[in-house]
C-alpha positions in Angstrom: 67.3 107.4 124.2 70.8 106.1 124.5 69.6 102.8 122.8 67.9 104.8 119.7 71.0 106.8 119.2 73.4 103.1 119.2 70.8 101.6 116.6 71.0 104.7 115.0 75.1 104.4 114.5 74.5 100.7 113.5 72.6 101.4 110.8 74.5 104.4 109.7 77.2 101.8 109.7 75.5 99.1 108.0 74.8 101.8 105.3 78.4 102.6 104.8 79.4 99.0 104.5 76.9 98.6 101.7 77.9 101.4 99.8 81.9 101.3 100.5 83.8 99.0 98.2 87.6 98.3 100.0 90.2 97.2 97.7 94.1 97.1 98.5 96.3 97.3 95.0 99.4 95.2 95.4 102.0 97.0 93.0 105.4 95.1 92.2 108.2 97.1 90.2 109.3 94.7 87.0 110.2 94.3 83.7 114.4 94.4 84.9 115.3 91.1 83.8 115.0 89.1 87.1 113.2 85.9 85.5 110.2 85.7 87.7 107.8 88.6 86.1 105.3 86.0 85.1 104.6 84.6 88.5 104.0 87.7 89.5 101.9 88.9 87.5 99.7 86.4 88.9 99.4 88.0 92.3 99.7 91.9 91.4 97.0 94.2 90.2 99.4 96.9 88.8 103.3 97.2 88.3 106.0 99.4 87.2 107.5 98.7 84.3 111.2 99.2 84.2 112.9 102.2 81.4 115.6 104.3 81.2 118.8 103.1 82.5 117.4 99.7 84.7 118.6 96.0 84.5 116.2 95.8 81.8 116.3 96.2 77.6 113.6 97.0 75.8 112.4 93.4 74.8 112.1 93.0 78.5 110.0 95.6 78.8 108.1 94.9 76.1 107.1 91.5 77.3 106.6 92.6 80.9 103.8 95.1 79.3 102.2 92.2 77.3 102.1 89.9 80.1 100.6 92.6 82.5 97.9 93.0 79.8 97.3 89.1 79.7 97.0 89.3 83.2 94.7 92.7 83.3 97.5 94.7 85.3 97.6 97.8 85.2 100.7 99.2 83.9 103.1 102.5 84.8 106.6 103.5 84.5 109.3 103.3 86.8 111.5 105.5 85.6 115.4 105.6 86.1 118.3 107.9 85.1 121.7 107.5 84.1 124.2 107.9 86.7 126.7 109.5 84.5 124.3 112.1 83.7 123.4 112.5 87.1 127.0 112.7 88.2 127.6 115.4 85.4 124.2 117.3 86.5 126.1 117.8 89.7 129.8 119.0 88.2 
């Protein structure tokens, strides 16, 4: 009995292992002007993309989002305030 109930649990597990697809997305925040986007894109499946009030200008961002697209990345924002706003948010 003990022996049906372990072959039992293997295949229930072999079952999952066909039907489960594991993936891990390695996400990188970019497009601030470091230099190094393009390499990176190489080895990340999706990144934020720099606006607001980051290192970045808007030609960096722009090329950051056509290089993730070369690369198939998938793109979001990483979104940043001013801290002079901020600081008169809080006055």
């Amino acid at each position: 009995m003990e022996r049906e109930r372990d072959l039992e649990r293997f295949r229930i597990g072999l079952s999952l292992q066909r039907c489960m697809k594991l993936s891990v997305d390695l996400n990188a925040d970019l497009g601030e002007g470091s230099g190094h986007d393009a390499e990176l894109f190489e080895l990340i499946s999706s990144a934020n993309i720099a606006t607001g009030f980051h290192a970045g200008d808007s030609d960096t961002m722009h090329a950051a989002i056509s290089a993730a697209k070369k690369q198939r990345v998938a793109v979001g924002a990483h979104p940043s305030f001013s801290i002079a706003r901020i600081s008169d948010a809080r006055s």
